[in-house]
C-alpha positions in Angstrom: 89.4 96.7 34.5 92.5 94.5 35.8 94.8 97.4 36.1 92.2 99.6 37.6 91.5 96.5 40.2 95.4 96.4 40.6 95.6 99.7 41.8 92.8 99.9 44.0 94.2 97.0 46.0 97.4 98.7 46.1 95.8 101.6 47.2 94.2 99.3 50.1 97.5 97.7 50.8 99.0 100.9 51.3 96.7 102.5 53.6 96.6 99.6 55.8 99.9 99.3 55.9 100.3 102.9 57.0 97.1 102.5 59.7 99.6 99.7 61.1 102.5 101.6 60.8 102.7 103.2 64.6 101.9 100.2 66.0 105.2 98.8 65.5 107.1 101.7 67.4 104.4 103.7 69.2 101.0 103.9 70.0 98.4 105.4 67.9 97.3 108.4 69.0 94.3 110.3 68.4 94.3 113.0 65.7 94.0 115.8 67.9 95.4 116.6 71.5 93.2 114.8 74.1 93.1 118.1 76.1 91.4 119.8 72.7 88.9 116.9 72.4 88.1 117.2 76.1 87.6 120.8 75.6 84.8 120.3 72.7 83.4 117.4 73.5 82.3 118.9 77.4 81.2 122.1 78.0 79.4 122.5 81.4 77.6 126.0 80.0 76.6 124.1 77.1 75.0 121.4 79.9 78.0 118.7 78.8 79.8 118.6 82.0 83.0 116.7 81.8 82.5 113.4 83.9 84.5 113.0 86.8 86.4 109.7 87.5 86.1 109.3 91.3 88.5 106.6 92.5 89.6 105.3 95.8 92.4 102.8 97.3 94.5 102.3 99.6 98.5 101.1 98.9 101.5 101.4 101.4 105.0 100.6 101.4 108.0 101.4 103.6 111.6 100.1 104.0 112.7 98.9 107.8 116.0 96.9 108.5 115.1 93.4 106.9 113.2 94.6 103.6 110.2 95.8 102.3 107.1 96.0 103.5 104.2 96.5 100.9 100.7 96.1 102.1 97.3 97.3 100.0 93.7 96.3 99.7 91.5 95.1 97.3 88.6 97.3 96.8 87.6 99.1 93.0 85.0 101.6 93.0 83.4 103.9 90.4 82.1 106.6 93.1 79.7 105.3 95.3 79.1 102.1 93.7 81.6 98.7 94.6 82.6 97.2 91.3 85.0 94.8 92.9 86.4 93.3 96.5 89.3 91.3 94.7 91.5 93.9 92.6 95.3 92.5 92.8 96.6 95.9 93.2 100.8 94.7 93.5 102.0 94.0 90.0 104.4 91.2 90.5 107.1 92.6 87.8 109.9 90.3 88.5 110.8 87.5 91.4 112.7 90.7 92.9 110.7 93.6 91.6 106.7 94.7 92.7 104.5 97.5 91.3 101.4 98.8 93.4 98.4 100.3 91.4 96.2 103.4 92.6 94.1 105.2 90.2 93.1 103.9 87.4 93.0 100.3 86.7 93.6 99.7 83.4 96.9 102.5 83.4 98.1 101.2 86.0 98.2 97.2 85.6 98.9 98.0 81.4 101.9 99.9 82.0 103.0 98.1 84.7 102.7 95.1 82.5 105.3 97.1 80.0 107.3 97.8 82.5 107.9 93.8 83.4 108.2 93.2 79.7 111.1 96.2 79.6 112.6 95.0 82.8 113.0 91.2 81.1 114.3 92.4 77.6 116.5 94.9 80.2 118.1 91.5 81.7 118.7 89.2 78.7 120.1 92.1 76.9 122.8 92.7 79.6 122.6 89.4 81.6 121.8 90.6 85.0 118.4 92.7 87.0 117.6 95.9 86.4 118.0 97.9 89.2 114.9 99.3 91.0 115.7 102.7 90.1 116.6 102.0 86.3 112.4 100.5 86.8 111.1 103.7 88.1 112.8 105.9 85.8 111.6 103.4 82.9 108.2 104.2 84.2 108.8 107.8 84.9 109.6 108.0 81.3 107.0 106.6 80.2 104.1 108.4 81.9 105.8 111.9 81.6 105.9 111.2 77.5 102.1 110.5 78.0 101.2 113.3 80.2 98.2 114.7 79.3 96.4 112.0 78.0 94.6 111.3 80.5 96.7 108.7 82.3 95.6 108.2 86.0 98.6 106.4 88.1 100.0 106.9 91.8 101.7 103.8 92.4 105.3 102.8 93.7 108.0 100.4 92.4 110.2 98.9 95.1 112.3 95.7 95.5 115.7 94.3 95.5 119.0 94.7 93.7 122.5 95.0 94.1 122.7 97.7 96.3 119.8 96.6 98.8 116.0 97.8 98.8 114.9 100.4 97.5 111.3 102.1 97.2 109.9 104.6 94.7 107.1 106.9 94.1 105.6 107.0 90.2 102.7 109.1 89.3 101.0 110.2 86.1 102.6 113.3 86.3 105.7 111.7 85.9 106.9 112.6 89.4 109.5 110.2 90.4 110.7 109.9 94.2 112.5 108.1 96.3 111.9 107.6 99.8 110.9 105.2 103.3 108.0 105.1 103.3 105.1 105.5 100.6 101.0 105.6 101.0 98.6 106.4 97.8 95.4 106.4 97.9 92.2 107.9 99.3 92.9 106.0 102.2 96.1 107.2 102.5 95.7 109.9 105.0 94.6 106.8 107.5 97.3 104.4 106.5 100.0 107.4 107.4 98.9 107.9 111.0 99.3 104.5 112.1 102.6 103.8 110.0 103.9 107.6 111.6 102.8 106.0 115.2 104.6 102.7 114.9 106.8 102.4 112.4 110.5 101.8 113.9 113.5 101.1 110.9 114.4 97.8 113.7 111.1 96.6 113.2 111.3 92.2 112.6 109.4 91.1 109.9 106.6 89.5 111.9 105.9 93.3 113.3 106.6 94.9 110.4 104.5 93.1 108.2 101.7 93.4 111.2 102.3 97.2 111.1 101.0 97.2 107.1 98.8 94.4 107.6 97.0 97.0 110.9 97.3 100.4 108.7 95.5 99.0 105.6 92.8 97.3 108.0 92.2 101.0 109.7 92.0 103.0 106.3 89.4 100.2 105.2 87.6 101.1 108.1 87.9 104.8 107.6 87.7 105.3 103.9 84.5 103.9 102.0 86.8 103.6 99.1 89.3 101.1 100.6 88.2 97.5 101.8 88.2 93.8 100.5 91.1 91.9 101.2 94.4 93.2 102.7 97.3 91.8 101.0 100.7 92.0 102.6 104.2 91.3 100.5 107.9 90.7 102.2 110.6 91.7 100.2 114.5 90.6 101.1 117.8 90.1 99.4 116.1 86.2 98.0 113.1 88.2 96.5 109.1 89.2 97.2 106.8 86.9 99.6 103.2 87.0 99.8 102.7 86.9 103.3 98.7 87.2 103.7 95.7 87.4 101.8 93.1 88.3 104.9 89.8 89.7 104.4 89.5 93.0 106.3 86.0 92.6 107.4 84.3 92.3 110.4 86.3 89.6 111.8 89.6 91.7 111.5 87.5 94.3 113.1 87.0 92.1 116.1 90.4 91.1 116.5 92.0 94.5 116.5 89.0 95.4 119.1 90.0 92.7 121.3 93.9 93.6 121.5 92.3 97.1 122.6 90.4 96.1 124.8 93.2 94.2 126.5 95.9 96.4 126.3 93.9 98.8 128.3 93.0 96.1 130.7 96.1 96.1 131.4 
């Protein structure tokens, strides 16, 4: 009876200890491709249709002479229905590093999490910042090893190192891009005309911030998905600023209306 206890507790022991074992290195994963299970568990003949994950945001970010601009809003919705006006879609990853999230939530805020965590064991390990295009690629990495499971993430990793600012593109796909000037989102389509109208590289950071703080007000105003509260961040060579945390309601609406309305007085 004792042995016989013995070795079912060692039994027990063991398969715990190998249900824990890919925790320590990896993730667990599922025991079949996600793809696969999608495949059998939804069949739209079979009246399963797959569910569709509607989403809808709006982030920006663009480089000009004294920085970074980044600018998004605060709105989460699951298709027509407003699950939240006060989303903090920019990750703050480091004093000299942001993250903005479009997509899915939950991807994007938990890998961006990881990607902090990385970034920190990155600088006590070598004793200075990672650059911002070490980040990306980290994150690049990352979603590419996961693609195909289902990951939903547009979101762009900018800041400040050595070499000056610097702003990239990361999606699910694992895309990774480098550019000026960045929008994601639903919204995006709106926050692109008004950054392609006014946006000059000599901007100073009073307009330049108003230039993100305007084109996220106009895609919440265009895009059902997009609203809540516009959040504008400054990034220079001493780090990321939160510049405003406005709500981009009716009174925004008003003020932008006014300006009009004046400027063609005049």
């Amino acid at each position: 009876g004792a042995s016989s206890d013995a070795g079912a507790l060692a039994v027990s022991d063991a398969a715990l200890m190998a249900a824990a074992a890919p925790l320590h290195g990896a993730f667990a994963l599922p025991p079949q491709p996600p793809a696969t299970f999608w495949a059998t568990a939804f069949n739209a003949s079979a009246g399963t249709p797959a569910p569709e994950f509607a989403k809808g945001t709006t982030t920006l970010a663009f480089e000009f002479a004294h920085g970074v601009i980044v600018a998004v809003d605060s709105r989460a919705t699951m298709g027509p229905y407003i699950s939240s006006q006060n989303v903090k879609k920019v990750i703050e990853i480091n004093p000299y590093l942001l993250g903005t999230m479009a997509g899915g939530a939950a991807d994007c805020s938990f890998w961006e999490r990881e990607l902090g965590r990385r970034c920190r064991m990155y600088e006590l390990r070598n004793g200075e910042r990672i650059s911002v295009a070490a980040a990306s690629k980290i994150l690049s990495s990352i979603v590419y090893y996961y693609r195909g499971y289902g990951l939903s993430m547009g979101t762009m990793v900018t800041g400040w190192d050595k070499t000056g600012p610097a702003l990239y593109y990361v999606d699910s796909d694992g895309t990774r891009m480098r550019g000026q000037r960045f929008s994601v989102g639903s919204g995006s389509t709106y926050a692109y005309a008004i950054l392609d109208t006014f946006f000059r590289h000599d901007l100073s950071p009073a307009d330049a911030c108003e230039l993100g703080r305007r084109a996220i007000y106009h895609a919440t105003h265009r895009d059902a998905y997009s609203g809540g509260y516009i959040n504008v961040y400054h990034i220079d060579k001493d780090g990321w600023k939160n510049i405003c945390h406005e709500d981009s309601g009716m009174d925004k609406h008003y003020e932008y209306a006014a300006q009009k309305e004046a400027a063609m007085a005049s």
